[in-house]
VOKOL-346137 format. One line per field, with one value per residue: x, z, y of N, C-alpha, C in turn; residue in one letter. Coordinates in Angstrom, 1 decimal. Atoms other than C-alpha are relative to their C-alpha. Layout:
N
nc1 <- [X ...];
nc3 <- [Z ...];
nc2 <- [Y ...];
cac1 <- [X ...];
cac3 <- [Z ...];
cac2 <- [Y ...];
cc1 <- [X ...];
cc3 <- [Z ...];
cc2 <- [Y ...];
rest <- [a ...];
END
This chain:
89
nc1 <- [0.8 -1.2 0.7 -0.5 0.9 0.1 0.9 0.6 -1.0 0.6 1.0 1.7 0.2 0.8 2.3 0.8 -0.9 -1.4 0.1 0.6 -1.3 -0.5 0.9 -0.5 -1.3 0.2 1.1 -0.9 -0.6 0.7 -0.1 1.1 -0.5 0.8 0.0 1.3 -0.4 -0.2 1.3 1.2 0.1 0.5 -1.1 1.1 -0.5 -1.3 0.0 1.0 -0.3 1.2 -1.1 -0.6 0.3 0.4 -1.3 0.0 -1.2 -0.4 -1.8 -0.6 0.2 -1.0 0.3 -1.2 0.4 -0.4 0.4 0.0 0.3 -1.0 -1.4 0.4 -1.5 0.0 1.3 0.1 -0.8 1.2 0.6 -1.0 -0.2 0.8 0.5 -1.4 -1.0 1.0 1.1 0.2 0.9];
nc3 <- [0.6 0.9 0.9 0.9 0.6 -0.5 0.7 -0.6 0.7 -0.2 0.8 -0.7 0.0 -1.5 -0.8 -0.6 -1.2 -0.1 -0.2 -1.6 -0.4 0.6 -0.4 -1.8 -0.2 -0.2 -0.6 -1.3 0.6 -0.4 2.0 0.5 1.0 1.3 1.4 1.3 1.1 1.4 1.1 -0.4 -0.9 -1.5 -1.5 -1.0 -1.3 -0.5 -1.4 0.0 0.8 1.0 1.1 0.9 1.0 0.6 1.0 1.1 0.7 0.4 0.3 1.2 -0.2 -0.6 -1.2 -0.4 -1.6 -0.8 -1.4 -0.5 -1.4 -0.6 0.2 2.2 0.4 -1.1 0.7 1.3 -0.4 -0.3 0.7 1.3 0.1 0.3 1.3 0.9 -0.8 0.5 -0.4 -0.5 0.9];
nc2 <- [1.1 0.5 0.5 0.9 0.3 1.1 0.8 1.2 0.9 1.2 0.4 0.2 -1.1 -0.2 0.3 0.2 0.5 -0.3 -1.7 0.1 0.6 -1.1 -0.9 0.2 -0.3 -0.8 0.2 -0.7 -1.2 -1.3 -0.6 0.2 0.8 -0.2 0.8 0.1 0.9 -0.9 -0.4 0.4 -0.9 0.1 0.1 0.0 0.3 2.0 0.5 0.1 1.5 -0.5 -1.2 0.5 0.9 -1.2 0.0 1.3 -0.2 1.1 0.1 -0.7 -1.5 -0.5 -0.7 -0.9 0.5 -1.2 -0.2 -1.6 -0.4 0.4 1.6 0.5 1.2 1.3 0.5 0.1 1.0 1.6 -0.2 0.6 1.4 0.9 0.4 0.1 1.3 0.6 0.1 1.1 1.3];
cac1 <- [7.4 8.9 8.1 8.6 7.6 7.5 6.2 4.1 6.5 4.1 2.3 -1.1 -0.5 -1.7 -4.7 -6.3 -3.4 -0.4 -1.9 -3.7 -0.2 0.9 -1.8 -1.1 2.4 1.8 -1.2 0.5 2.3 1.6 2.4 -0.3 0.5 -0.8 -0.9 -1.8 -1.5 0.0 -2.7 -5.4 -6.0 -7.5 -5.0 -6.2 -5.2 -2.0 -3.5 -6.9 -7.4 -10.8 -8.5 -6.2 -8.2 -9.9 -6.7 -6.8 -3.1 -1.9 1.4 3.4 2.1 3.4 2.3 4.1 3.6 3.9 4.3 4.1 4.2 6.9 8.2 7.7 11.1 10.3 7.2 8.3 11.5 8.7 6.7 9.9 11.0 8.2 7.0 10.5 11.0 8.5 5.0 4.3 2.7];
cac3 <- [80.1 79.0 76.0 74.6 71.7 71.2 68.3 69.2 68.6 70.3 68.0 70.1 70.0 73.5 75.0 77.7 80.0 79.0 79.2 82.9 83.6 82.2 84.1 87.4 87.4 86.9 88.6 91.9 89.6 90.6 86.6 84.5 81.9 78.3 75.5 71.8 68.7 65.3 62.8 65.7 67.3 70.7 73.9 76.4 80.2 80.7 84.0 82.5 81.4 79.4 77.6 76.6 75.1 73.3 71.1 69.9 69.9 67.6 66.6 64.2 65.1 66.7 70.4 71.8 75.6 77.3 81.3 82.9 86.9 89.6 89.1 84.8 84.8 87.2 85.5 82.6 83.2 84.2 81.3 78.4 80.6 80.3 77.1 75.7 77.8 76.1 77.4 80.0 78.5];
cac2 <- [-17.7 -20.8 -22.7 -26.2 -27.6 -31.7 -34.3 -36.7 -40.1 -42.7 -45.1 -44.6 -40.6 -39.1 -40.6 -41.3 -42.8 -40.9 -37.6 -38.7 -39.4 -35.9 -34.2 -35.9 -35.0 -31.6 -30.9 -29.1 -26.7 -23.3 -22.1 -21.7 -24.5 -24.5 -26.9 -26.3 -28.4 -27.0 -25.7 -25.9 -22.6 -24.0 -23.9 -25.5 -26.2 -29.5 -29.7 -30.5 -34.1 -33.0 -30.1 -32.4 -35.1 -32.4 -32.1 -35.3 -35.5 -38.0 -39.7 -37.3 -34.1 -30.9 -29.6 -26.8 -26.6 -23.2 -22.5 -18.9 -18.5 -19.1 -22.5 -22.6 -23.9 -26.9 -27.3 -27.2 -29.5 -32.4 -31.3 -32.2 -35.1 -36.7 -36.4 -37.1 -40.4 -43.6 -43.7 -46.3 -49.4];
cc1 <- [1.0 -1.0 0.6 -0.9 0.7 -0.6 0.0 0.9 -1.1 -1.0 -1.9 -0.5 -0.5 -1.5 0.0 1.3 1.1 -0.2 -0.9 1.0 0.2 -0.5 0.4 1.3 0.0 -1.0 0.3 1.1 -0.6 -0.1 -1.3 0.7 -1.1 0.8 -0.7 0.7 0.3 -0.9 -1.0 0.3 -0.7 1.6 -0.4 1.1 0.9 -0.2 -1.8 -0.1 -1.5 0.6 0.9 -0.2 -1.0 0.9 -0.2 1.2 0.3 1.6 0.5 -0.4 0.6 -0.5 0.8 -0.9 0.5 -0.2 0.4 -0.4 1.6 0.7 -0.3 1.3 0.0 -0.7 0.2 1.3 -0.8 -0.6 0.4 0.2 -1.1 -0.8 1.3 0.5 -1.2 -1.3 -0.1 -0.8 -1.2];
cc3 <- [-0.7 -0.9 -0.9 -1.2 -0.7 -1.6 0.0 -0.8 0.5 -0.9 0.4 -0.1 1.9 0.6 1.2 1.4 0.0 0.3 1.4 0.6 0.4 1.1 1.7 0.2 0.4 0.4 1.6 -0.2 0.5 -1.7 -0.8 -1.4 -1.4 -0.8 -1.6 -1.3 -1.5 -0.4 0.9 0.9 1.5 0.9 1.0 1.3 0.2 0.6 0.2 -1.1 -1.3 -1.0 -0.6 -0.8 -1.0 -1.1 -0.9 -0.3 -0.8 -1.1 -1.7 0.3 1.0 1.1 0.3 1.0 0.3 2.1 0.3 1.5 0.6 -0.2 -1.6 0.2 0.6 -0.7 -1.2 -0.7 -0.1 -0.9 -1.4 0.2 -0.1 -1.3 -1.1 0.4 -0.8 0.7 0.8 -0.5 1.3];
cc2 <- [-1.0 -0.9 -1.0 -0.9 -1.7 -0.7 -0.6 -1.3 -1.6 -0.5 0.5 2.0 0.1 -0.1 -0.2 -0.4 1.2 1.8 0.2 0.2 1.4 0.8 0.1 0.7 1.6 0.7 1.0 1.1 1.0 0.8 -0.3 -0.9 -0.5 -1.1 0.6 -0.9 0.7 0.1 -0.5 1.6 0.2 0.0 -0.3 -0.4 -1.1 -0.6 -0.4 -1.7 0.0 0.9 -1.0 -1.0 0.6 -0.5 -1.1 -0.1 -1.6 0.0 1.0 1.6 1.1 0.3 1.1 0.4 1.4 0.0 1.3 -0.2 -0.2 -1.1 -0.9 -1.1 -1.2 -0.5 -0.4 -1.6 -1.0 -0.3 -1.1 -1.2 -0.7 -0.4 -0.3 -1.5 -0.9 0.1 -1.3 -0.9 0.1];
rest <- [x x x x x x x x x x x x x x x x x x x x x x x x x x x x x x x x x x x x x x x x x x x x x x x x x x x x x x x x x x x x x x x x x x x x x x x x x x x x x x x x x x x x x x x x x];
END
């Protein structure tokens, strides 16, 4: 299992675009890929765009992202770069 953990830097926090984005990207992962938010005891699916706007992530907070199957490390790779690069306008 691999496991990274991320806080949110974008003014807008993760909505609606950046986490469709997120989803698409990895979406063809074979890894079962998890999201959860500090002090929230839900975890929900990366590859679910309803799971993730669930969260309510917003700017300043912590996520910590897990992936478990064959290609975590690919997945997971795609997972950091992207949430580590700006958010497309």
């Amino acid at each position: 299992m691999k496991e990274f953990k991320y806080v949110v830097t974008d003014a807008q926090g993760i909505h609606a675009r950046p986490a469709g984005i997120l989803v698409k990207a990895i979406a063809k992962k074979t890894s079962d890929i998890k999201i959860k938010k500090a002090g929230d005891t839900r975890e929900v699916n990366a590859k679910s765009i309803m799971g993730m706007m669930t969260l309510g992530l917003d700017n300043g907070e912590e996520v910590t992202v897990t992936a478990n199957g064959k290609d975590e490390s690919e997945a997971m790779d795609g997972v950091e770069k992207y949430l580590s690069s700006p958010f497309a306008e």
